[in-house]
N, C-alpha and C positions, 0 to 999 in steps of 0.2 A: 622614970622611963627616959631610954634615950632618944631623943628625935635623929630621926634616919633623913638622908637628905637623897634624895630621888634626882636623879639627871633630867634638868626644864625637857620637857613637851617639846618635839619636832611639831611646830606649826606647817600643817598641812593646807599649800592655797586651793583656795573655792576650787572647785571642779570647771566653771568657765574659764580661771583663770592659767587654765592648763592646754585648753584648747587654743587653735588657732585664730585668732582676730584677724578681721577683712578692714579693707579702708574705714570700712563705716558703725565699725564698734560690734558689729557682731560675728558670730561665730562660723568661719568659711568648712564648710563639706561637701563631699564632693556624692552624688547619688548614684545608687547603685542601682535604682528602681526610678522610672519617669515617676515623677508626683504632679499631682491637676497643681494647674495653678504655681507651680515651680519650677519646674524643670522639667530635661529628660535625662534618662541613664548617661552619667558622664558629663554634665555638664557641672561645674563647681559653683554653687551657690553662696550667699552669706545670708543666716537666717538669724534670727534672737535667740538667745541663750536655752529659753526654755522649750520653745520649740523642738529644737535640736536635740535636749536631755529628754523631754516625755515624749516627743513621736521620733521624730525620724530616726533617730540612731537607738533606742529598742525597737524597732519597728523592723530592722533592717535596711530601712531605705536609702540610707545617707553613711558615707564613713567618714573621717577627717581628713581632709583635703592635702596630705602630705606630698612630698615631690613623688616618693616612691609612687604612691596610689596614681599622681597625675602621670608619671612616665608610663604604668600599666595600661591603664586608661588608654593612652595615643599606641601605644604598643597592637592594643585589640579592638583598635574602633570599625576594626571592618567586622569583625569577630561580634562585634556589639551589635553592629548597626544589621548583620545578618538575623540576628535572636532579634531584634526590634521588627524587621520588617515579616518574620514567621509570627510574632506574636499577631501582629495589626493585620497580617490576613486570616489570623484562625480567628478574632474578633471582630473581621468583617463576614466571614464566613458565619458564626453566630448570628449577627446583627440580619443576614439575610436569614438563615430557618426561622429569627425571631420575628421578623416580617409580614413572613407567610402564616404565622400561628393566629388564631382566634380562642381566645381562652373563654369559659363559663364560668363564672361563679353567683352561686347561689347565696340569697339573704334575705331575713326576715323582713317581711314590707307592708302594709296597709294597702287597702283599696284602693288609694290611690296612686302607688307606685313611691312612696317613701318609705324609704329603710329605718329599721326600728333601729339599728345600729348606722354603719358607715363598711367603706371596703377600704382600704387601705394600703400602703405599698406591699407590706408585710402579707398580706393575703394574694397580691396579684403575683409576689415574687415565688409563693408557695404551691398557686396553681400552675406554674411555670415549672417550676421540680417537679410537679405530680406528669408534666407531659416532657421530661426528662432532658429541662432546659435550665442550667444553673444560671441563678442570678440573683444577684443581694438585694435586699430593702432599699440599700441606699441607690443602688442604679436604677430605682423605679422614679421615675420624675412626674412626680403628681402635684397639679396647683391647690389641690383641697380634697382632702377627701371625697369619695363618690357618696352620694344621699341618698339614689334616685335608680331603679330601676332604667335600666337603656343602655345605651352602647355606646362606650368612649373610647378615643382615639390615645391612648397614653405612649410618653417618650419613653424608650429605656435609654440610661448612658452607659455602653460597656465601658469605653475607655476614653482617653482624648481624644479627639475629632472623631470618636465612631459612636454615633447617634441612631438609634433608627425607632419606630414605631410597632403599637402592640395594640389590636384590635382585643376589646375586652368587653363581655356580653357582661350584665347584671341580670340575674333572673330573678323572680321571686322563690321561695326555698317550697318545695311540696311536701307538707306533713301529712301526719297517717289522719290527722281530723277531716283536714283537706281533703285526701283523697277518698277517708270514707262517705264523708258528703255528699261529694260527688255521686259514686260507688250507690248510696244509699236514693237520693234521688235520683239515675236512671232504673234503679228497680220500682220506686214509686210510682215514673211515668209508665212502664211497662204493665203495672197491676191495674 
């Protein structure tokens, strides 16, 4: 058999090594989307390589900081800063209906007002959609789980700097035992 000789392999560089480097080794992009803790739309950042590869840029939030992207950028910052200041009052306008709301939720408890389970963001975020107010798990800011039957004062965070408060009843849950009990010993007292 004759050995064929195959044209060597185009080495192809790492994927960060295609991107743009900041003064300080890592990877500058420019945001398309304010990110907590990062930036805001249009400001150009320099973040770690994998950052960059698994969130912000699947994510949409960030592009690569090119001249072209930076002259658009300055092109539309009024344009930008327009969509920024509509967003920050329709999440201040939430932050106020989310204010004024007091939510219920029910859960199984003991006699003495301890929860056989807990309540959780994921439940406060759910009785929120039931009263046709969208808000994620992750915007609910709770120090620990609720235990306890009673009424807490929980944070929600819609967005940067827009904070506001959510009055949250825990009730105990009424089941059909419960209320036949009930049901059953006021006809007792009656006979």
């Amino acid at each position: 058999m004759a050995k064929t000789t195959s044209s060597p392999k185009q080495r192809i560089p790492h994927r960060s090594k295609r991107l743009r480097k900041g003064p300080h080794g890592g990877i500058e992009l420019l945001l398309v989307h304010p990110v907590e803790n990062l930036g805001q739309q249009g400001d150009v950042v320099e973040v770690r390589p994998g950052y960059a590869h698994n969130y912000l840029l699947p994510q949409g939030l960030a592009t690569i900081a090119s001249e072209h992207h930076k002259r658009m950028v300055e092109k539309h910052r009024a344009q930008l800063a327009a969509v920024e200041k509509a967003r920050r009052a329709d999440f201040k306008r939430r932050a106020d209906e989310i204010a004024r709301q007091s939510i219920t939720i029910e859960a199984n408890a003991n006699d003495e007002g301890h929860l056989y389970g807990s309540v959780g963001a994921a439940e406060i975020a759910a009785a929120l959609r039931r009263a046709n107010i969208s808000v994620q798990p992750e915007q609910v800011r709770l120090k620990g789980p609720l235990k306890e039957l009673g009424l807490y004062t929980i944070a929600i965070h819609l967005a940067q700097d827009v904070d506001t408060d959510l009055k949250v009843w825990v009730v105990p849950s009424v089941t059909r035992e419960s209320a036949g009990d009930s049901a059953g010993e006021s006809a007792g007292e009656s006979a």
